[in-house]
C-alpha positions as CSV (number, residue, x, y, z in Angstrom):
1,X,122.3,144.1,150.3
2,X,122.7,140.4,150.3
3,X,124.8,138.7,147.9
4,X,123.2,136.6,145.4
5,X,125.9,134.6,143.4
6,X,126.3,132.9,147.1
7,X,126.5,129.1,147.3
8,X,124.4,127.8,150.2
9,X,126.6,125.4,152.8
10,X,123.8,124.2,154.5
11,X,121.2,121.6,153.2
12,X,120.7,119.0,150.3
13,X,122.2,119.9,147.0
14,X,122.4,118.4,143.4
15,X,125.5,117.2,142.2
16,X,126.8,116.0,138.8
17,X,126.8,112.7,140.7
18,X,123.8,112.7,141.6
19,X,122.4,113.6,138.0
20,X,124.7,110.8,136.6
21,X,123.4,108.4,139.3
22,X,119.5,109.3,138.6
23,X,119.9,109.1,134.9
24,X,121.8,105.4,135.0
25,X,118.9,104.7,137.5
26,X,116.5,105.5,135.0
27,X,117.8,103.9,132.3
28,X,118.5,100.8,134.4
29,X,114.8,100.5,135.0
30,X,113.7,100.8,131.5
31,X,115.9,98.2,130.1
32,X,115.2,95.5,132.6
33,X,111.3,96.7,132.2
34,X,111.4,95.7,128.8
35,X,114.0,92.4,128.8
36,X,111.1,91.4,131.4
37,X,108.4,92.2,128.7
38,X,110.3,90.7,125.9
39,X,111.1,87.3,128.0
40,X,107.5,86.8,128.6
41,X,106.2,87.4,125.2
42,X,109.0,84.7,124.1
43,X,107.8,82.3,126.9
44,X,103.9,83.0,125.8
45,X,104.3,82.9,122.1
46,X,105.9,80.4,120.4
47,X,106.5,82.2,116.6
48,X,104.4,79.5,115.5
49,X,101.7,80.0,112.8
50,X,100.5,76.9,112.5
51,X,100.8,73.4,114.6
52,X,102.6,71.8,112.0
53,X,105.0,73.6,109.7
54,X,107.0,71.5,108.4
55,X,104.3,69.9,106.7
56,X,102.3,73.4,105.7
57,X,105.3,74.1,104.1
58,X,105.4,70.4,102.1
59,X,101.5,71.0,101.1
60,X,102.6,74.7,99.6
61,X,103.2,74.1,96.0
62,X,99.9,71.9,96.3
63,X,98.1,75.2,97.6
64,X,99.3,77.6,94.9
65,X,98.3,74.9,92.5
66,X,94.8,74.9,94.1
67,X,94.7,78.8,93.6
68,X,96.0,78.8,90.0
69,X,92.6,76.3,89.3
70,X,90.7,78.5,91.3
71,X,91.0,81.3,89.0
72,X,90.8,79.5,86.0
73,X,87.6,78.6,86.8
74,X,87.0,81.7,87.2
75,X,83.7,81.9,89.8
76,X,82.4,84.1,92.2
77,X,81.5,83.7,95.5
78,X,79.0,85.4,97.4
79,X,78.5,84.6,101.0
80,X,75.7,85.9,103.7
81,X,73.3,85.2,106.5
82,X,69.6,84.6,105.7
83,X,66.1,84.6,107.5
84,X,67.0,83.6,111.1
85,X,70.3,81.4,111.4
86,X,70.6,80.7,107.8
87,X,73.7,80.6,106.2
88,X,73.5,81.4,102.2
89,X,76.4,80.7,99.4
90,X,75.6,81.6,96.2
91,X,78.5,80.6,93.3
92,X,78.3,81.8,89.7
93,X,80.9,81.3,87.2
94,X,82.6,83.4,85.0
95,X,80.1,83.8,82.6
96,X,77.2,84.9,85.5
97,X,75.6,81.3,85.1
98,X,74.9,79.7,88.6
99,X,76.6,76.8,89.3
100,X,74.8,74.2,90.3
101,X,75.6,70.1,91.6
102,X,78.5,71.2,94.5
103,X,78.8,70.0,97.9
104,X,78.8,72.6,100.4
105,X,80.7,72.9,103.7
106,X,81.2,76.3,105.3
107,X,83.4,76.5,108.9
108,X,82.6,79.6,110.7
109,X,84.7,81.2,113.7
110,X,85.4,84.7,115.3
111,X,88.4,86.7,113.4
112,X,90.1,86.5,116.9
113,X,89.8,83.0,118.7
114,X,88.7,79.6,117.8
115,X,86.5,79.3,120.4
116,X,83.0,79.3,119.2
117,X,83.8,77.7,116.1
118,X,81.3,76.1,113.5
119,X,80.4,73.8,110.6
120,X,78.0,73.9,108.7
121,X,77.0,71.4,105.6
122,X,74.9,73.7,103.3
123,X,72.2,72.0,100.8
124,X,71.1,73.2,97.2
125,X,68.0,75.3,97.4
126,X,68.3,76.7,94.0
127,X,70.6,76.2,91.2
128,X,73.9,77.7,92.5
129,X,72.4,78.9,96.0
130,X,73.7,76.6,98.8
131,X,71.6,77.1,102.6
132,X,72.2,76.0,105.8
133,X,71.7,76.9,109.5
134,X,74.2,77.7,112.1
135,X,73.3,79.7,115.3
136,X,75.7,82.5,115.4
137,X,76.1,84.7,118.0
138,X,76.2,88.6,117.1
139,X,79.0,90.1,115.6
140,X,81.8,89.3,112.9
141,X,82.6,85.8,111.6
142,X,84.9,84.5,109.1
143,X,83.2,82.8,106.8
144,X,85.4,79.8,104.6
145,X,83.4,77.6,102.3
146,X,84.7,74.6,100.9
147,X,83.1,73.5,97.4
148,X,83.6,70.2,95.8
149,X,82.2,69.1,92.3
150,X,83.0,67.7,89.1
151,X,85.4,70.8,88.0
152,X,87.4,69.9,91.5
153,X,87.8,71.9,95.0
154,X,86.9,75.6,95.4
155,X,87.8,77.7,98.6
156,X,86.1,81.2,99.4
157,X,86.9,83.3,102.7
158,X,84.2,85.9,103.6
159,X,84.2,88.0,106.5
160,X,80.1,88.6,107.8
161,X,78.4,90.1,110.2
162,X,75.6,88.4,112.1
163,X,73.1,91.2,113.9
């Protein structure tokens, strides 16, 4: 009967070297895969929201007092598409009255990219109801209406969906 506990002498065999050799191997590949990875999104990408930060950050306490107006006014804003390649803003204030007498602007671009992007000066069709057309392609939009009057600015951000 042949003896089974028998080391073979002849051939290839696995060593702890060998195991300690494939694992730093392995290892070794991973981490220079991903300081690769991490040097080229640092090379492609900036950190940078904006073009100019030093002066988004000046304008800031000018932006949370534009907010703080905003709801003190109090209105609502209800954006859309129309017949065809109308865009339609309705505004209402707090007490459900339209608001009529604004100057409309809306700027239109994909959530993604700013290619593609938009404006759009909207006229008063009805009291409080602003239209205008802009050929939109199918698909989601982000929707940001500017709204000047006699009370001040107003901005409203609406996502929409055009067929």
């Amino acid at each position: 009967m042949p003896r089974t506990d028998a080391v073979p002498t002849k051939g290839f065999r696995i060593t702890g070297w060998h195991v300690l050799a494939g694992i730093t191997l392995f290892f070794a590949i991973i981490i220079a895969v991903d300081v690769l990875f991490m040097v080229k999104a640092y090379e492609s990408f900036s950190g940078q929201i904006v073009k100019n930060p030093y002066e988004a950050g000046l304008a800031w306490n000018q932006h949370l007092l534009d907010e703080k107006h905003q709801a003190a006014l109090g209105w609502t804003v209800d954006a859309g598409l129309g017949e065809g390649d109308e865009v339609v803003v309705t505004v209402v204030d707090k007490n459900n009255a339209p608001v009529a007498g604004l100057k409309a602007n809306v700027v239109l671009q994909r959530p993604a990219t700013e290619q593609g992007r938009l404006e759009v000066t909207l006229t008063e069709a009805a009291p409080g109801v602003y239209r205008g057309r802009g050929a939109l392609a199918p698909g989601a939009w982000d929707l940001k209406a500017l709204l000047s009057g006699p009370q001040g600015p107003f901005e409203a951000e609406r996502r929409i969906i055009a067929p």
